[in-house]
ZASETI-274565 format. One record per atom (N, C-alpha, C, O): x, y, z. Coordinates in steps of 0.02 Angstrom, whole numbers, plus 50000, padded with zeros to 5 digits. Each point is the difference from the previous one (the first is absolute). Example, Ala and Ser with C-alpha at 12.3 -4.5 7.8 and 13.67 -1.06 7.14 Angstrom:
<rs>
506604971650390499555005950000500455006050000500524999950033499305005449931500425005950003499615005550037500255005550008
</rs>
This chain:
<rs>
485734874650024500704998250007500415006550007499975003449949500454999550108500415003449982500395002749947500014996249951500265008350043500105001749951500864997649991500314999549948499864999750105500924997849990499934993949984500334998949949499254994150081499774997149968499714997249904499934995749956500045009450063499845000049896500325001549969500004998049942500495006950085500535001649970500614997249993500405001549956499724992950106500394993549990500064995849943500424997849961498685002250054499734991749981500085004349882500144997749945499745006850075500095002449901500804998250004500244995849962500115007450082500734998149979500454992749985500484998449965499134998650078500164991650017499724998649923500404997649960498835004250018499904997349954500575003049932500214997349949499875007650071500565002449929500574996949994500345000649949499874995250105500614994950003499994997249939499535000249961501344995550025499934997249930499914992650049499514997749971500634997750076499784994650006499165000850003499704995249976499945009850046499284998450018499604999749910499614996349969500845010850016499994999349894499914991549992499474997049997501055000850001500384994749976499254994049996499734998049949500125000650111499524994850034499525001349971499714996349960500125010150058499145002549961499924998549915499544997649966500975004650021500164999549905500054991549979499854997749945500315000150090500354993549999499454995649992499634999850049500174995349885499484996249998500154993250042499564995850009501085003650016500474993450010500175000550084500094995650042499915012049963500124999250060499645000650084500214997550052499355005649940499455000350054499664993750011499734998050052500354997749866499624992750044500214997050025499634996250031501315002749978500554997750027499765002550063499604996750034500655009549984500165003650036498884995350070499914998750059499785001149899499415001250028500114990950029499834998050055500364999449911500034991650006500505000750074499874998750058500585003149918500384998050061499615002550080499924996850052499955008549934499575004850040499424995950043499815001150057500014994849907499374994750008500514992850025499774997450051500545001049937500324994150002500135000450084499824995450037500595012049996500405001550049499295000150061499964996850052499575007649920499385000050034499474990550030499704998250050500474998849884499864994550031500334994950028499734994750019500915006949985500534996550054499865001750075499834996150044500285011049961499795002050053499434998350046500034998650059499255002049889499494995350037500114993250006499864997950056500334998449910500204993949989500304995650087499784996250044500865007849937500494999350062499745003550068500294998650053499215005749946499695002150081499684993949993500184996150044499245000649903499324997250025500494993850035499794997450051500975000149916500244993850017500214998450088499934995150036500395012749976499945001450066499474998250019499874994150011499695011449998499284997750025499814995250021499834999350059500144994649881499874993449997500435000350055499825002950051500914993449946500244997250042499835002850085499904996950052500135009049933499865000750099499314998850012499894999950061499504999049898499464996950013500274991950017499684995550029500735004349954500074991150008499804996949935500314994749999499345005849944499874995649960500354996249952499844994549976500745009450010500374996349957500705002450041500115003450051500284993449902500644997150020500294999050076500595001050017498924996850021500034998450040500584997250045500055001550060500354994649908500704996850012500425005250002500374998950047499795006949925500405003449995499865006450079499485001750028501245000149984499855004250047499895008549981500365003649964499014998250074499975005549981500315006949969499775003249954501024998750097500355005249976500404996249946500075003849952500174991350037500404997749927499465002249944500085003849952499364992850068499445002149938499765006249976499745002149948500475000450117499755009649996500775003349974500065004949963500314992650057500685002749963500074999349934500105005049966499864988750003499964998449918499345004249982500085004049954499544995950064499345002649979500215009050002499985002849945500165000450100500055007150010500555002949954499935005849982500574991150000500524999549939499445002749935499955006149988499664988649971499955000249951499345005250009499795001149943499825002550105499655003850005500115007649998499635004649981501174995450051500195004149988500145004249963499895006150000500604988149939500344999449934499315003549958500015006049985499544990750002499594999949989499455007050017499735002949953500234998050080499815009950024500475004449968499705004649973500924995850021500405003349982500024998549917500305004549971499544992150000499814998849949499475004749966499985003349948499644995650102499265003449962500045006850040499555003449976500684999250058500185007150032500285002849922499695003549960501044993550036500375003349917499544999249957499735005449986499954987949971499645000249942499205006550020499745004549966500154993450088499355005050009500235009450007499485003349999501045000350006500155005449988500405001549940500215005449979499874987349991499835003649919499855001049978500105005249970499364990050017499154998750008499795008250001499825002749948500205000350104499835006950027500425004849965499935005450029500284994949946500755004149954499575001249955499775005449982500114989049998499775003249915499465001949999499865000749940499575001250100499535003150016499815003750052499424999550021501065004850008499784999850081499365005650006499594999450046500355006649899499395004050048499284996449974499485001850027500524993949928499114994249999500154995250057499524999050036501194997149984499814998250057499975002550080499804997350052500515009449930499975002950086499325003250012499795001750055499834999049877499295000449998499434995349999499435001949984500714991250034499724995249977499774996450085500414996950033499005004149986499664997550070500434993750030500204999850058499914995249894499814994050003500784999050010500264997350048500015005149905501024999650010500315003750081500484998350035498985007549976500235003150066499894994450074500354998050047499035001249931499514995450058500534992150014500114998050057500264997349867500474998750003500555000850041500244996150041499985010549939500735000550048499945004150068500475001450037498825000249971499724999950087500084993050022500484998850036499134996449947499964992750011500754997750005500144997550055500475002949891500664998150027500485002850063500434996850029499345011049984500175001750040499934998250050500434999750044498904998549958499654994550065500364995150030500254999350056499724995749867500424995550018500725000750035500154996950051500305007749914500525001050018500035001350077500444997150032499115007450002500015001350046499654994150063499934999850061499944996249884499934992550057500264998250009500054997450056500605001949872500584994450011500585001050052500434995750008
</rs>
């Protein structure tokens, strides 16, 4: 990891909100729930898309109304877990900017992002 890099990621961690979360027996599971909650809306509300332009369900309804209500709460919902998940990252950031599996993660969203 670079070294400006680490030297961020120590400062970010010396923050008093990233303090706050890490110390906090009450609050990282909040903070982790919602985090999870926003994450499975998001899948939730693509797979519903999905469905519908496969045709299988809601069939009666027309596509862009359904993709409009639907792209609303997906949204809402990403932006959700964007905030709870870089707090998430606050209160630990140089074990997770070191961590394979958290990087490989936000390669994979980038992805996505760059599909959407």
């Amino acid at each position: 990891m670079p070294p400006i890099f680490l030297s961020f990621f120590h400062w970010l961690m010396d923050t008093p909100i990233s303090i706050a979360i890490a110390e906090n027996e009450v609050l990282f599971p909040w903070i982790e729930a919602f985090h999870i909650l926003g994450v499975t809306l998001v899948f939730g509300s693509i797979a519903m898309v999905d469905l519908r332009l496969l045709n299988i369900v809601f069939k009666e309804r027309p596509i862009n109304q359904f993709c409009d209500q639907f792209l609303t709460i997906t949204w809402s919902a990403f932006i959700l877990s964007v905030i709870t998940g870089s707090l998430l990252f606050i209160s630990n950031p140089v074990n997770y900017a070191n961590n394979m599996n958290f990087l490989m993660k936000i390669g994979l969203l980038l992805c996505a992002g760059l599909n959407m």
